[in-house]
N, C-alpha and C positions, 0 to 999 in steps of 0.2 A: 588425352589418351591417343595412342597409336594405334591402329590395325595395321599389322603388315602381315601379306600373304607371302608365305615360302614360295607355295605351288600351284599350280592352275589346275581349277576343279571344274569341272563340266557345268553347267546353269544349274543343270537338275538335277545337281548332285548334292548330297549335306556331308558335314561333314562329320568323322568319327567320334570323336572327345567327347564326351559326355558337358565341358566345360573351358572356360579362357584359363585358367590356371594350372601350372603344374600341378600334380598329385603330391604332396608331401605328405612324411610323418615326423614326428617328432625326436630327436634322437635324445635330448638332455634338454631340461629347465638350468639354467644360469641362477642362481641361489643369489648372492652376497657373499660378505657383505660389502657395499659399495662403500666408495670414496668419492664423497661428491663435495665439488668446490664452486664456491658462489663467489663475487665478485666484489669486494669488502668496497672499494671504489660507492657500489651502488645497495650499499647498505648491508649485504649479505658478509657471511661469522666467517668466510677462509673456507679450509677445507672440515669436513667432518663426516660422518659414519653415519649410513643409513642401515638398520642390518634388513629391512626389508624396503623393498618399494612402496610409496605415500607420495599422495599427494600435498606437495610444499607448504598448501594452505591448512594442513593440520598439525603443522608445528607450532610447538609453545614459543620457541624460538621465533621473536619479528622480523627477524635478519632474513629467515626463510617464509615463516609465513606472506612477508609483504613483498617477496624478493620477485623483481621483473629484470629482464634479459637473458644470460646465457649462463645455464651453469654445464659442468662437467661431470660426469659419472663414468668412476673407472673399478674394474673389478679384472680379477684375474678367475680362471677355471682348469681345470683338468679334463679334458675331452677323454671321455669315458667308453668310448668308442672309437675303434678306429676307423679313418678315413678311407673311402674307397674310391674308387672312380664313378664318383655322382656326384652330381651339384647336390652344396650345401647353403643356406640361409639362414640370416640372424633375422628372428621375429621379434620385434618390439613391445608385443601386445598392445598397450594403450601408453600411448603418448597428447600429453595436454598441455598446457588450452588450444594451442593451433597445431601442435603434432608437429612443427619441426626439428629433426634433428640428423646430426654429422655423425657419423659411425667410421670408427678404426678397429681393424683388428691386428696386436701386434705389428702395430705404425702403421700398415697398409691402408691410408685414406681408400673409404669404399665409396664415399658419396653420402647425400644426403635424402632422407627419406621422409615424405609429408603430406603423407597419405595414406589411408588406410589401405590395405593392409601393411603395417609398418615395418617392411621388411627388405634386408639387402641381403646382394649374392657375400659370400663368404669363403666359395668353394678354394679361390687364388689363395686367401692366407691363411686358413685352419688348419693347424697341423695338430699331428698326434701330441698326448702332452702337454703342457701347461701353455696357456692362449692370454691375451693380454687382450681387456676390450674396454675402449676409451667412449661414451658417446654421449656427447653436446648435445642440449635443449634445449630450445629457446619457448620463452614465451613473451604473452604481450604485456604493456604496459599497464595495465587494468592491476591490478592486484598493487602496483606501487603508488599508483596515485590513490588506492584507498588506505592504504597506508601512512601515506602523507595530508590525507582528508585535516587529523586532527591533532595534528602536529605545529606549532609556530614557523611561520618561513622559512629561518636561518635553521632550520632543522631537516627540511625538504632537500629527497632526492634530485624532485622534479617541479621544474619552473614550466605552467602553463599557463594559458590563457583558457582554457578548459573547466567549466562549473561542474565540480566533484561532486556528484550527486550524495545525497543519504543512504538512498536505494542502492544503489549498487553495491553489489556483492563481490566478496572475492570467487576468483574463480580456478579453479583446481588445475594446477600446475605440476606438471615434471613428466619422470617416469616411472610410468606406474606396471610396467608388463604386466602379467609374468616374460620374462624373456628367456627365448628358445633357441634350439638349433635344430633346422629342419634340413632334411633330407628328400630328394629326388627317391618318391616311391620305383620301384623297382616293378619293373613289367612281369605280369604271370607268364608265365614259356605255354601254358593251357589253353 
């Protein structure tokens, strides 16, 4: 984390914000249904249909349930509000197992986000109207080597020198929000 001071404040002085975060509020939840594609290379079914957010590891499907690396999730929305002059944010809600991921809105790479709170600026490419939102996950490898636990060799994603424990669990992957669009609260004039 960064601290940077805009302004120079006196020793004995505090200061006003109640807080380190903007004030936002909520303007729209992002619904579904997504288009999420997994990476058949590393076991995973191609592209297919989430109509809500889950985590990977409770599909019947083993392509998803034991699926490690990068998948894609893409959804389109209608901005149901129009845009004003104030920063806007896409919230991630909960992203797992390690919370990385790449966010585009409408091509415009915004960066990547991997950390709580999992959220980018958005204000540059949301426009009024139908929005286009692309955003990559990654997780660890944990979930594909349990996968490949009990499996014959020539069957294995993944060639380790790593003792695949019994114990080990899978562990909950993807995204899971709800995913929002938040807005710069608005100052009382009071």
């Amino acid at each position: 984390m960064f601290v940077v001071f805009q302004r120079q404040i006196p020793a004995t002085t505090n200061g006003t914000k109640p807080g380190n975060f903007t004030d936002v509020e909520v303007v729209q939840t992002i619904k579904g249904p997504w288009q999420v594609g997994f990476d058949p290379a590393w076991g995973g079914p191609g592209q297919v249909v989430f109509n809500d957010l889950v985590s990977w590891t409770s599909s019947l499907d083993k392509g998803i349930r034991f699926y490690s690396g990068s998948a894609t999730y893409e959804s389109s929305f209608t901005l149901l509000h129009s845009a004003s002059q104030t920063r806007y944010w896409l919230d991630l809600g909960n992203v797992v197992d390690i919370g990385i991921s790449r966010v585009w809105l409408n091509k415009v790479d915004l960066g990547v986000s991997w950390a709580k709170p999992f959220r980018v600026e958005v204000t540059s490419a949301l426009k009024p109207g139908t929005n286009e939102l692309r955003v990559d996950v990654v997780n660890t490898w944990r979930n594909r080597l349990v996968g490949d636990r009990d499996l014959p060799a020539a069957k294995r994603h993944t060639k380790t020198n790593i003792t695949i424990r019994k114990e080990w669990k899978l562990l909950e992957s993807g995204l899971l929000g709800p995913v929002k669009i938040l807005r710069e609260k608005m100052m009382d004039s009071h």
